[in-house]
BALOBA-1460 file (C-alpha; in Angstrom, 3 decimals):
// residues 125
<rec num="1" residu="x" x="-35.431" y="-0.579" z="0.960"/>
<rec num="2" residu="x" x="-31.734" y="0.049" z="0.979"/>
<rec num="3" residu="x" x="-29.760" y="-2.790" z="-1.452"/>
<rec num="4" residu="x" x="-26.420" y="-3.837" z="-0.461"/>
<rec num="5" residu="x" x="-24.744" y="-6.498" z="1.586"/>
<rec num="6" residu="x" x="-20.944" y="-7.564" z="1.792"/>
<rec num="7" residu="x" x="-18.593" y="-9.901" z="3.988"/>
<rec num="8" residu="x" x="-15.915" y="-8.200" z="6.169"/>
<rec num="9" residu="x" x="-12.777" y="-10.459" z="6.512"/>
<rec num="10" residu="x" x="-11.114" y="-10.334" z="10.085"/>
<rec num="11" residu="x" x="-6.998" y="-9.766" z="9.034"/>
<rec num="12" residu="x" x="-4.164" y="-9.853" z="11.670"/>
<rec num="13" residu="x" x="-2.395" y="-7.830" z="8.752"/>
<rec num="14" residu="x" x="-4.680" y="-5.926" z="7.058"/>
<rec num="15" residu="x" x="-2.186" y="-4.774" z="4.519"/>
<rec num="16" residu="x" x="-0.674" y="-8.080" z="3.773"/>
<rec num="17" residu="x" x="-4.577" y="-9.101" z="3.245"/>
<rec num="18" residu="x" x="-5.460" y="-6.554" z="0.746"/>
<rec num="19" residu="x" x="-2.516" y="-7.361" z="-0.882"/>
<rec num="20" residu="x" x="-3.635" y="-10.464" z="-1.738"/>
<rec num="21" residu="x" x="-7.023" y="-10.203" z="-3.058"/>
<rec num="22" residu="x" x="-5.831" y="-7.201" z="-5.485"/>
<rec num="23" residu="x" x="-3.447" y="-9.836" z="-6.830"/>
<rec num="24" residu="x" x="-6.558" y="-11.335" z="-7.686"/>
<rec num="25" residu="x" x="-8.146" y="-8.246" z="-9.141"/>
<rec num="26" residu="x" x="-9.551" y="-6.924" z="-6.161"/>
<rec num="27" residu="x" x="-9.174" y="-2.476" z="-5.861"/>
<rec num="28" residu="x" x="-9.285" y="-0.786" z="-2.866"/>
<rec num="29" residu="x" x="-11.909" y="1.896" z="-2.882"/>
<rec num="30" residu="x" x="-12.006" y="2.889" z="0.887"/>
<rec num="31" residu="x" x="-9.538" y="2.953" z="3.630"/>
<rec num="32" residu="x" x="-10.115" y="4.048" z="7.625"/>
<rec num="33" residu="x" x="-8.081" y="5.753" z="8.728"/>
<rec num="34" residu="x" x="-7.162" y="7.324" z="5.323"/>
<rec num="35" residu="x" x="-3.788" y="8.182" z="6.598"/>
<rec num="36" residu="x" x="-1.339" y="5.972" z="7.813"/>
<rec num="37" residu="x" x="-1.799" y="2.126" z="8.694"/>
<rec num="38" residu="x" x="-5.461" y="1.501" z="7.994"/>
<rec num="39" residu="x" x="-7.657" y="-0.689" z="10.138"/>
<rec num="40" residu="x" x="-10.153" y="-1.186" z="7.456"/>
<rec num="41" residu="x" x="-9.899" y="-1.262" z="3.571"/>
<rec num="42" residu="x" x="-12.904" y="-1.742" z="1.371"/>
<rec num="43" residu="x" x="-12.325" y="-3.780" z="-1.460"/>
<rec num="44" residu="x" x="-14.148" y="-4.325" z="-4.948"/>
<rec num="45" residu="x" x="-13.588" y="-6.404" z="-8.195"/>
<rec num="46" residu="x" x="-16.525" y="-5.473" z="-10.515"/>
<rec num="47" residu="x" x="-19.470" y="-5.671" z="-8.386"/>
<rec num="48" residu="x" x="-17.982" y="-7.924" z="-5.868"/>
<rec num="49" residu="x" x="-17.255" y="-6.066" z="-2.577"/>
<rec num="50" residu="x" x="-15.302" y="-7.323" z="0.583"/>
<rec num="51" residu="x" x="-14.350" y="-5.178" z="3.757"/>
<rec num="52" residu="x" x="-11.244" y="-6.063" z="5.477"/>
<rec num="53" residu="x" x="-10.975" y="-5.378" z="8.674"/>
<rec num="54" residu="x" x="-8.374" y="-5.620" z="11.420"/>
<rec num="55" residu="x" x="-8.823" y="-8.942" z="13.556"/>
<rec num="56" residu="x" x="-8.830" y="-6.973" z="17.059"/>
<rec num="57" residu="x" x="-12.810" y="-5.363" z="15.740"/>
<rec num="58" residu="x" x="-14.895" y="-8.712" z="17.270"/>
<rec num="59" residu="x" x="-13.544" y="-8.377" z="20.705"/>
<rec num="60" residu="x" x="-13.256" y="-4.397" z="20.926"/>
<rec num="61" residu="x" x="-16.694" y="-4.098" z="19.671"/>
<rec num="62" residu="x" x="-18.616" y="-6.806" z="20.926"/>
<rec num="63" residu="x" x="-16.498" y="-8.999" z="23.420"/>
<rec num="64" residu="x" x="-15.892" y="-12.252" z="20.750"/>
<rec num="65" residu="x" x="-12.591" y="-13.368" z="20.758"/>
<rec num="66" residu="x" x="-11.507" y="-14.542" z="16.848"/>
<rec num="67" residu="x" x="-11.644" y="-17.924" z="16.216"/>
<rec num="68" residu="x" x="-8.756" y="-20.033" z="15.147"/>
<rec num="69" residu="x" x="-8.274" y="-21.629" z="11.909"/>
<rec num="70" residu="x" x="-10.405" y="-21.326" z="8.743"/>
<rec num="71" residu="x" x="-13.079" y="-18.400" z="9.272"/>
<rec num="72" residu="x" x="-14.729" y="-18.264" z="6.123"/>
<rec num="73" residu="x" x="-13.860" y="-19.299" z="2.242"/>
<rec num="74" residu="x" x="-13.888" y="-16.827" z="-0.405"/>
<rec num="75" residu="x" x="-14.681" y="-18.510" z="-3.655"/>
<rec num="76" residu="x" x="-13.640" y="-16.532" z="-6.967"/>
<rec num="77" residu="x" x="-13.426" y="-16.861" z="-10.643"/>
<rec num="78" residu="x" x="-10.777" y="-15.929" z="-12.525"/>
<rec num="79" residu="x" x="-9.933" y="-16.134" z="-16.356"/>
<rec num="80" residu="x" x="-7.525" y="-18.795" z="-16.000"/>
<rec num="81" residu="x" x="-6.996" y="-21.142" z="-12.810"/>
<rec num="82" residu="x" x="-3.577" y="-22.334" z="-13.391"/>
<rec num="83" residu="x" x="-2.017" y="-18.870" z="-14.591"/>
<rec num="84" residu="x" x="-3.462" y="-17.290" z="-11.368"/>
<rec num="85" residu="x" x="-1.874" y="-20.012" z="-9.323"/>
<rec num="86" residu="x" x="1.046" y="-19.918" z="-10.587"/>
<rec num="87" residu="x" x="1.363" y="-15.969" z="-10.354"/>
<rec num="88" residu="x" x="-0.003" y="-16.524" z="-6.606"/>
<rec num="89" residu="x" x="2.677" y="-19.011" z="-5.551"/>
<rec num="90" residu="x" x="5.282" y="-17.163" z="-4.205"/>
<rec num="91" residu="x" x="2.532" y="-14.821" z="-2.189"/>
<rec num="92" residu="x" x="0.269" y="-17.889" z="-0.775"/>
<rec num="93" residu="x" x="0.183" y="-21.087" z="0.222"/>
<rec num="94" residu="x" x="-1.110" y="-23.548" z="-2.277"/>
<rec num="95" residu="x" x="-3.434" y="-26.486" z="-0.555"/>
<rec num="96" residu="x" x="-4.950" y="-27.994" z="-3.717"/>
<rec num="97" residu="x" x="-3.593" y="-27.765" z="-7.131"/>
<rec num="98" residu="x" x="-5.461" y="-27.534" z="-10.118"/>
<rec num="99" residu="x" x="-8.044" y="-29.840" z="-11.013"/>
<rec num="100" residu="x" x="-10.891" y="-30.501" z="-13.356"/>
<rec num="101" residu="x" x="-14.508" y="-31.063" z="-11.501"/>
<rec num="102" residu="x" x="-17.345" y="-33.384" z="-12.665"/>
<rec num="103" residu="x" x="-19.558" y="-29.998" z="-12.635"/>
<rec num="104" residu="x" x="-17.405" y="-28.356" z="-15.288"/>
<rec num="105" residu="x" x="-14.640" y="-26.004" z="-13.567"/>
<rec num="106" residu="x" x="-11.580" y="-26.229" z="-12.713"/>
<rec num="107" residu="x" x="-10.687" y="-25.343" z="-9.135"/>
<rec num="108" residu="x" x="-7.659" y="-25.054" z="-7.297"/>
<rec num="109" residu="x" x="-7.154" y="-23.844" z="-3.282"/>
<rec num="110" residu="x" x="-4.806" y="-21.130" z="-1.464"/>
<rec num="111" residu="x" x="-4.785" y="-19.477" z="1.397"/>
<rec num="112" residu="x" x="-4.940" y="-15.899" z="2.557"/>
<rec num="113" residu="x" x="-2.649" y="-14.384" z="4.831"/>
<rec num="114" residu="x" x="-4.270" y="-15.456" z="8.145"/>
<rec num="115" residu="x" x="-5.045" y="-18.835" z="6.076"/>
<rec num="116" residu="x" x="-8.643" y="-18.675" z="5.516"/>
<rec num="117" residu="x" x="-9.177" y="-20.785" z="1.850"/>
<rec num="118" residu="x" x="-9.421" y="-18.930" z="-1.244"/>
<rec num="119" residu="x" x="-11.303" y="-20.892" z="-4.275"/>
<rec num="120" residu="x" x="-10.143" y="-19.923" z="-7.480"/>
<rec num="121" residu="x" x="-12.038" y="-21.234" z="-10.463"/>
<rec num="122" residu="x" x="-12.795" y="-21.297" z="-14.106"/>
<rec num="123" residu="x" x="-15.033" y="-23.254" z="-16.292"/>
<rec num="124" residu="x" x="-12.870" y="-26.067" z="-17.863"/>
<rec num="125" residu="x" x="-12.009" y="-26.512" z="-21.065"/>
């Protein structure tokens, strides 16, 4: 049996999307086309994987038009949760600051470019 499975985010701008998540660590490994703008860019941060794709794919491909709002959440740890805000600040939106959970992270919330929630987290102190 093949072994592999990964989420594809739609992105009105893909570039401006994969921008983001390599701020977070995230390296492209595959673009389409490979020259000029691409319409999809594979993405990986150790054996994480996410395609994004452009936002035009569900209705081209299979008649869905994109939904509005918050599509998915991508949930991600990172060494330190208020560092990594603060270096994403100027580049996203911020919709929950830092905070320590009863479960033992910390957790804070921004948004992607096309304002789908981003979780970054750390195990608090």
């Amino acid at each position: 049996m093949v072994d592999g499975a990964f989420p594809i985010v739609f992105a009105t701008r893909v570039a401006a999307t994969v921008a983001f998540y390599e701020r977070l660590g995230f390296r492209a490994y595959f673009r389409y086309p490979a020259e000029g703008e691409a319409g999809y860019v594979g993405v990986r941060r150790g054996t994480a994987q996410l395609g994004v794709l452009d936002a035009a794919w569900p209705s081209e491909q299979y008649a869905r038009p994109l939904g509005t709002g918050p599509r998915f959440e991508m949930f991600v740890y990172v060494d330190d949760v208020d560092d990594t805000v603060a270096r994403l600040r100027e580049h996203a939106t911020v919709v929950r600051e830092p905070a320590d959970m009863p479960w033992g992270e910390r957790i804070a919330y921004v948004c992607d470019p096309d304002d789908n929630p981003v979780a970054l987290a750390t195990a608090s102190a």
